[in-house]
C-alpha positions in Angstrom: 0.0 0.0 0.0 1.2 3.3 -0.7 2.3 5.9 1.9 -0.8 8.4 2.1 1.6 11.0 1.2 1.7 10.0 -2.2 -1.9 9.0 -2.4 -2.6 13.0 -1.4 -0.2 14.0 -3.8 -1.4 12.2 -6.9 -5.2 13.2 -5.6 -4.2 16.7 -5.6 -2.4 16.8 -9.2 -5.4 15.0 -10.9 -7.8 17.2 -8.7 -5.9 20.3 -10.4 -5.7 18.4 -13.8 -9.9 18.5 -14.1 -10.0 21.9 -12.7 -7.7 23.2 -15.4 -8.8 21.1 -17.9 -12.6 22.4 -17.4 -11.4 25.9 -17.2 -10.3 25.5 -20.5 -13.2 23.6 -22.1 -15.4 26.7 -20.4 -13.2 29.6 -22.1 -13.2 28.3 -25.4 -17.0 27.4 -25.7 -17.5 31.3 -25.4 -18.7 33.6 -28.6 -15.7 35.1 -30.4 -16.8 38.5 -28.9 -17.5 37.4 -25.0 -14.7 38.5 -22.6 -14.8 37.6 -18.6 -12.3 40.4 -18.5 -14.9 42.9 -20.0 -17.7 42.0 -17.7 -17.2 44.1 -14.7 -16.4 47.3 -17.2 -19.7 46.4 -18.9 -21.5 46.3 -15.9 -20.2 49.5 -14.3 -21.2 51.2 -18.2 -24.6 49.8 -17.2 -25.1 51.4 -13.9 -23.8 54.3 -14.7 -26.0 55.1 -18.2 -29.4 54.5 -16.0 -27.9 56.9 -13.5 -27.4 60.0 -16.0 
């Protein structure tokens, strides 16, 4: 049987494998013109044009 330090380790590297790996399925399934960059800029254009 394994030490469970090694059992945590490879746990914990295929944990962050999926995480990444979804991450990037997630960013490229967005339109061509989408941006999570632009979203808080948009939002603040938003509030801003129904306060004038």
């Amino acid at each position: 049987m394994k030490s469970p330090v090694v059992v945590v380790a490879i746990t914990l590297t295929a944990a962050i494998l999926v995480a990444a790996s979804l991450l990037i399925i997630v960013g490229t399934r967005k339109g061509a013109g989408t941006s999570t960059l632009n979203a808080p800029t948009l939002q603040l254009r938003v509030k801003h044009a129904q306060m004038v």
